[in-house]
C-alpha positions as CSV (number, residue, x, y, z in Angstrom):
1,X,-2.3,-35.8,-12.1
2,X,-5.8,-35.7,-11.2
3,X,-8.3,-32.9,-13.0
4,X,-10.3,-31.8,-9.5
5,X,-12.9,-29.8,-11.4
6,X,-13.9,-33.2,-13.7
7,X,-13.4,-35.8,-10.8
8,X,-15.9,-34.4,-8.6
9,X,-13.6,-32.9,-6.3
10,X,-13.7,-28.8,-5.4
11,X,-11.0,-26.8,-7.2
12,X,-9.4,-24.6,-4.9
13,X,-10.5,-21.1,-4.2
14,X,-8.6,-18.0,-4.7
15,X,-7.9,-16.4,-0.9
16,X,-9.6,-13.2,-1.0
17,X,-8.7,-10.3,1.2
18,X,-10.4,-7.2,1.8
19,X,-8.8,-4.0,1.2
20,X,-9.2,-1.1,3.5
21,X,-10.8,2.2,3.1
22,X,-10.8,1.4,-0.8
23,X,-14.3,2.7,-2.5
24,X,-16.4,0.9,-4.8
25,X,-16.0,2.2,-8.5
26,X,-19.8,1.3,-9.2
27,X,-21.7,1.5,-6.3
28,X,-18.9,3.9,-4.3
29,X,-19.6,1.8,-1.3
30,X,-16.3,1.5,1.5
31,X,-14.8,-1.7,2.1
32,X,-16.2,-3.5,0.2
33,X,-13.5,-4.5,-1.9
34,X,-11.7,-7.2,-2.7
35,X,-8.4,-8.5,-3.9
36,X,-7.3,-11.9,-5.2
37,X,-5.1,-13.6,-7.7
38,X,-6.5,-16.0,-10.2
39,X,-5.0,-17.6,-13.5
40,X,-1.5,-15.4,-12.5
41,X,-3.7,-12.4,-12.8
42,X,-4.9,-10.1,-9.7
43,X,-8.1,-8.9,-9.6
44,X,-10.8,-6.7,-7.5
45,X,-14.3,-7.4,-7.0
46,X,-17.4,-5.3,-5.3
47,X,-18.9,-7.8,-2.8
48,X,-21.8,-5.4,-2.8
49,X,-22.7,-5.0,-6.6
50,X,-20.4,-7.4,-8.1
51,X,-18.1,-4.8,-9.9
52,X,-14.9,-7.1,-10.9
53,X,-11.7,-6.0,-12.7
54,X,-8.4,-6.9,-13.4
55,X,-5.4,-4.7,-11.1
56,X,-2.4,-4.7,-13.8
57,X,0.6,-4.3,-11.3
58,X,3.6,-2.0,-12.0
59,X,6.8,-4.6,-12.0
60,X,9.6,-2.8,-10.0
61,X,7.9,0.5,-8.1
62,X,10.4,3.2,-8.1
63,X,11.5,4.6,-5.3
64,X,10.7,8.4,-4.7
65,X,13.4,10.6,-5.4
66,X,14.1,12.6,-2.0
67,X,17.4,14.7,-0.6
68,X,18.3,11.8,1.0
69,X,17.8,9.0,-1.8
70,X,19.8,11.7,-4.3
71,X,23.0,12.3,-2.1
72,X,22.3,16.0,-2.3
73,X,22.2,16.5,1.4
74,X,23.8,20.1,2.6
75,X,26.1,19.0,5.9
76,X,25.7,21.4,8.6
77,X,28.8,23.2,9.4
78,X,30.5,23.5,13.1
79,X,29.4,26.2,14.7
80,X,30.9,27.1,18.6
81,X,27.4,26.9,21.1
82,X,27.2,29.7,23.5
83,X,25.7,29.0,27.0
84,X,24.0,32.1,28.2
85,X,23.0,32.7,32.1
86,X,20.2,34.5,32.7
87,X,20.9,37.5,34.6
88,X,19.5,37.7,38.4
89,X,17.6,40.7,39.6
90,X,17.9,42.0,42.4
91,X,14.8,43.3,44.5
């Protein structure tokens, strides 16, 4: 295996993509962020000021908890419909 860095060669670089509407800790500029993975860790960086930090990741997200992710959802019960006519008037 070849070292690219030592043999002259261009190490690849991480793919960076923006993330919308987020603000700027620092410098509270708008998209101006962005996010990319390096060493197996993800990071964000200010391309504005140059704020960088790391984005530690939750594992599994849960999902939220809702009446229809808990099963407690109320069935509606049969009711007869009634159709009602409007009544004509006569002039």
């Amino acid at each position: 295996m070849v070292d690219q860095e030592n043999s002259g060669g261009h190490s690849k670089k991480p793919k960076k993509r923006f993330i919308a509407g987020a603000v700027c800790p620092r410098c509270s500029e708008m998209d101006r962020i962005v996010n990319y993975q390096e060493d197996g860790k993800n990071y964000r960086e200010c391309v504005s000021c140059g704020f960088k930090d790391e984005i530690r990741l939750q594992s599994n997200p849960s999902e939220l908890l809702t009446r229809v992710s808990t099963g407690q959802r109320k069935e509606a019960g049969e009711e007869p419909v009634k159709f009602i006519q409007p009544i004509k008037k006569n002039k």
